[in-house]
N, C-alpha and C positions, 0 to 999 in steps of 0.2 A: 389688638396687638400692642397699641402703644398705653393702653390702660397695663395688662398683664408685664410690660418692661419695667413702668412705671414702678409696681408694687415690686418687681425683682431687685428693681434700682433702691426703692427705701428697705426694703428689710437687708439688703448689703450693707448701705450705708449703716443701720442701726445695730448691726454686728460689729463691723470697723468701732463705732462713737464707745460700744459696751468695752470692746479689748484695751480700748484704751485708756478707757475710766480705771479699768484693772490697773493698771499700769499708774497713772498717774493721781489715782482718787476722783472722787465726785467733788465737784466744786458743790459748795454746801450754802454760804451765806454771801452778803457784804461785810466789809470792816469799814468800819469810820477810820479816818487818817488824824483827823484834828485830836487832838491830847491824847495821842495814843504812843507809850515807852519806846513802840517796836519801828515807829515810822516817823522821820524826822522831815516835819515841815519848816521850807525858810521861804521869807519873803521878801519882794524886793518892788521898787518903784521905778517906774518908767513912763515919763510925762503924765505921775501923777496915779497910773493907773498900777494897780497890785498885783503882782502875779506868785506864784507859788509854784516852789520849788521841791519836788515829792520825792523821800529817799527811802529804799525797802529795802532791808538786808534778810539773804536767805531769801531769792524770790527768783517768779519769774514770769516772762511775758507770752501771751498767746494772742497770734490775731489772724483775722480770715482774710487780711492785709486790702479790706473794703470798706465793711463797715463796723466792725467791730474788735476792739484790743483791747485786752484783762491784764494787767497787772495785780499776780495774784501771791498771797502769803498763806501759808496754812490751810492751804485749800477755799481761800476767802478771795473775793474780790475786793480789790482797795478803789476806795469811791475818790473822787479826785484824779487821779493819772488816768485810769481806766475810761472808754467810751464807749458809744455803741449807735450809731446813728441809725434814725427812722424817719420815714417821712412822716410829715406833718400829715396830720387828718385835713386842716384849714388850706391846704395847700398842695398836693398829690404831685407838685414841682420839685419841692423843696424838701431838705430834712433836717434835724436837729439830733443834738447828744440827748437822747432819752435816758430814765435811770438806772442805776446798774441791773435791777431785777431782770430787765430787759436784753441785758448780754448776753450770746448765743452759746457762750461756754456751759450756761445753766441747761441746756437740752443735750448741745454736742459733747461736750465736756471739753478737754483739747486732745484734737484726734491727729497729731503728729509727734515722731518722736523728738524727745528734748533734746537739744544742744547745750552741754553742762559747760558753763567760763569760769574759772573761780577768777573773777575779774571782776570791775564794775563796768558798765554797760548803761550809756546812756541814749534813749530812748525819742526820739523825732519822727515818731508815727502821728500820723496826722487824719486818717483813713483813705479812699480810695483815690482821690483829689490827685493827694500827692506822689502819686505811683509816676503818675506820666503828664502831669499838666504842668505846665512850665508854670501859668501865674499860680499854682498852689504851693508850687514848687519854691519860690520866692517870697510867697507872702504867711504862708504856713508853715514853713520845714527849718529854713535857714535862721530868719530871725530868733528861734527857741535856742540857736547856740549864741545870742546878745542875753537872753533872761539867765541861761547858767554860768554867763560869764560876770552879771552884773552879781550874783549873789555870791561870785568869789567862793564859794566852798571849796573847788578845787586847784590849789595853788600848784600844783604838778597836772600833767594830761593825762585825760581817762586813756582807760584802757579800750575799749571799742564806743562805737557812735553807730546806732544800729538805725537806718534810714530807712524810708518804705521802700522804693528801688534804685537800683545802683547801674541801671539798664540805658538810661538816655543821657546820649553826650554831655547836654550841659549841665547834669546833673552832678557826673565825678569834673568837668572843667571849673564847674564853681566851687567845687569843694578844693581843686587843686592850687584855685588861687588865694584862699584861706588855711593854705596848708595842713588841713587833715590829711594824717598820712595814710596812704593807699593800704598799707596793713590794719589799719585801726577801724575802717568800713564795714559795716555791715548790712546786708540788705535785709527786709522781712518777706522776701518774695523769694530767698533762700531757705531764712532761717523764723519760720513761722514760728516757733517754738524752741524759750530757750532758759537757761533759769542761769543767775550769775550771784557772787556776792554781796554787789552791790545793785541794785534798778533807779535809775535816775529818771525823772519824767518832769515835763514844766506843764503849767497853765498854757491854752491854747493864746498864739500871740492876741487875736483880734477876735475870738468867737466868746465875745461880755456876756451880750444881751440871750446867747445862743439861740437867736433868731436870724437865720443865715441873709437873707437878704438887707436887714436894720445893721449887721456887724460889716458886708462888703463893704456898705458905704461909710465906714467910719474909721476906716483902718487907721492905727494912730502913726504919728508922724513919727516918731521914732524907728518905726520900722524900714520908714524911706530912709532918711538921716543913717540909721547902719548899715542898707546896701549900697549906700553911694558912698560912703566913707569907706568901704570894707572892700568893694569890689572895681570902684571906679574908674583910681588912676590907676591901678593893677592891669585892667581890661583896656584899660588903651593904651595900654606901655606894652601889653601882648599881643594885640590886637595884627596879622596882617594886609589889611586892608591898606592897599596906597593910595587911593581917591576915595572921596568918600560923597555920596549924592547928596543935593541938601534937600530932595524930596524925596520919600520913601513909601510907597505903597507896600504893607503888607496882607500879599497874598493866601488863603488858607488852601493851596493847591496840594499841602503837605502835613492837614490836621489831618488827625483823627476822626474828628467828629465831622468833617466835612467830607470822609469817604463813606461814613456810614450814614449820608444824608442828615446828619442833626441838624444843619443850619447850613445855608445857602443861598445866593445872590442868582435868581431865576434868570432874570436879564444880562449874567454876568460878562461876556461876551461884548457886549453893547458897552456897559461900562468901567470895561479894561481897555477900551479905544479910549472914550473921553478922558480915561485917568491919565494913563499914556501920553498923549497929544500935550495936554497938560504939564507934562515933563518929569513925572513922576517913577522912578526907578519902580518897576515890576519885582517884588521881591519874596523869597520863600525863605522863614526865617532857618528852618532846618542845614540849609545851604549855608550855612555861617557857623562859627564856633560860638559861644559862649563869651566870649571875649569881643569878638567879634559884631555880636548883635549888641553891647553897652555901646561899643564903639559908635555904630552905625545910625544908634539915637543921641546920642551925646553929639555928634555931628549934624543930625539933620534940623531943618528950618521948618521942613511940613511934613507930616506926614497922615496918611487914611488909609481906612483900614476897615475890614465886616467886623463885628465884637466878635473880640475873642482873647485869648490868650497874651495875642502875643502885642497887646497892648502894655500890659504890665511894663514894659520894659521903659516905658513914656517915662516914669520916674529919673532915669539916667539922661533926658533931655535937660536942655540950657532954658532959664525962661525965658517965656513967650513963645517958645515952640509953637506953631501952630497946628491943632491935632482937628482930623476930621473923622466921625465913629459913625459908619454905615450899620445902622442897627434897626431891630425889629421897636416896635412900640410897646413891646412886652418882656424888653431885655432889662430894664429898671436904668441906673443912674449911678454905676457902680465905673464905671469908665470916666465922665461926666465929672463924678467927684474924685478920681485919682488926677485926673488933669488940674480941676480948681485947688486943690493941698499943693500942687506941688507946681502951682504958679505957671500954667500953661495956658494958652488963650484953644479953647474948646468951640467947636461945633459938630452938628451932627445930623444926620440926614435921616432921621425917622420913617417908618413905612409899618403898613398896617398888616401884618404876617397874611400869608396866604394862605397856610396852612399851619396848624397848631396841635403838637400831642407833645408825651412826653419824650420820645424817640429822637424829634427835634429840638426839644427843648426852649429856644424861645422864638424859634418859626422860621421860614425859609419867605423873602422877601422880595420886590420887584422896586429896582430904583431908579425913581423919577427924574431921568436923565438930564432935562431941563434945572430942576434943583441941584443937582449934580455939579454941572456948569458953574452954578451959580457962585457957592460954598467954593469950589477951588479959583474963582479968580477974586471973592471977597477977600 
């Protein structure tokens, strides 16, 4: 029965993919971007490192708003702004922007109907990361509006800012304190599909080497330097928190990926008493604004925490913070090296996963309560 759904389910889809090729043509080839009349590339420097700035008039954008977004012209894919991530062969963890041939528009075509702006529209898709993860949210989305600011093209404001979603708080809170205005947003989990006069797209902030584990750890400093200067005293002048704990445990009672079992602290129970006892405020970052959670690090003296997310925010601490990262021994050193950049005295309490696929992602762990101890009174 579920084989015969199966084949009902693809020859539907492959009906939908045909009407809509009608409609919007067969995407056909790539286009090169470099010395091409129709596509205006500018470049600019940022501690040294190059990024590129992609203008396509007469275009428009399709994405499955996960792992793949075409910015396309003439029924072309434009190589450059456009991605398509796949995981790695070496690796069945991890994924990378493979090449354009690869983009799923070449089989599906774009199966939604267009959203026409005669506008420009510029483009902070980033793929699926940045839907709902906060540190993708911060480290991939936001800094791409410092690279089109630094290339200066546009001396007046675009006309929309088209974002992967517009669905979690401190998604539109942080845009609200960089004043995009609430008119000028746009989500791609509305508007999959959309073709403007103008497509604006940058180089990805931190993805050089497009080896996703060798670029977490190297994220450049600029990018801390424009969310602390862009978002800082803003969020603590907003902030209303009137005590603020100088120890913060952040708890994942409120991820995602800890209700769907990705990653979890087996013993955890056992050590939410010693953390506790220890004096450390119990905390769900969800519980807080945007504003709210800068504030909350930018004040605290300690804090620990399982990896995850909602470390990123360690960047808005004072130095020498001191940070404690309850992690698997197979989460890598991407936490590790946002605290050393950014002048924070690091430890971490390592454990050998219990269990390991990809569902979990980098394992679900049991922690050695004694070492525990240890780490919060050093």
């Amino acid at each position: 029965m579920k084989f015969i759904k199966k084949i009902f389910k693809n020859f539907y889809k492959s009906i939908i993919f045909g009407i809509f090729k009608l409609f919007h043509g067969k995407i056909t080839s790539t286009m090169e971007v470099e010395n091409n009349p129709d596509i205006q590339v500018k470049k600019v420097k940022l501690n040294k490192i190059q990024y590129k700035i992609f203008l396509s008039n007469s275009s428009r954008i399709y994405t499955d708003t996960i792992h793949d977004m075409a910015v396309i012209k003439d029924n072309k894919i434009l190589k450059g702004p456009s991605f398509q991530y796949r995981k790695l062969k070496s690796n069945n963890l991890s994924v990378a922007n493979a090449e354009c041939k690869f983009n799923s528009v070449f089989i599906k075509g774009t199966p939604r109907f267009k959203k026409k702006l005669k506008v420009s529209v510029f483009s902070l898709l980033t793929g699926g990361g940045g839907n709902n993860n906060y540190w993708h949210w911060l480290f991939d989305v936001l800094p791409r509006l410092c690279i089109l600011e630094e290339s200066k093209i546009f001396k007046n404001d675009l006309d929309y800012y088209l974002f992967p979603n517009l669905s979690k708080k401190f998604q539109n809170e942080s845009l609200d304190l960089i004043n995009i205005p609430k008119n000028k947003r746009l989500s791609s989990r509305e508007l999959r599909h959309i073709s403007a006069d103008t497509i604006i797209a940058t180089s990805h902030p931190y993805n050089l080497l497009n080896d996703p584990y060798q670029d977490s750890l190297k994220i450049p400093n600029w990018i801390f330097d424009y969310l602390r200067l862009n978002f800082l005293k803003k969020a603590l002048k907003n902030s209303k928190i009137k005590s603020y704990p100088e120890k913060v445990y952040i708890n994942r009672k409120d991820s995602i990926s800890n209700h769907s079992l990705t990653r979890y602290i087996i013993n955890l129970e056992e050590t939410e008493k010693i953390i506790e006892k220890n004096g450390y405020s119990n905390l769900s970052m969800s519980d807080f604004s945007f504003s709210e959670q800068v504030a909350l690090f930018y004040n605290a003296k300690e804090v620990i925490g399982l990896h995850g997310a909602g470390f990123a925010n360690t960047i808005f601490c004072k130095h020498e913070t001191k940070i404690i990262e309850m992690r698997p021994d197979t989460a890598g050193d991407v936490i590790k090296n946002l605290a050393i950049n950014n002048k924070l005295i690091y430890h971490d309490i390592s454990c050998k996963p219990k269990t390991l696929n990809y569902n979990n992602q980098t394992g679900d762990i049991e922690i050695d309560l004694k070492t525990l101890e240890d780490k919060l009174l050093y």
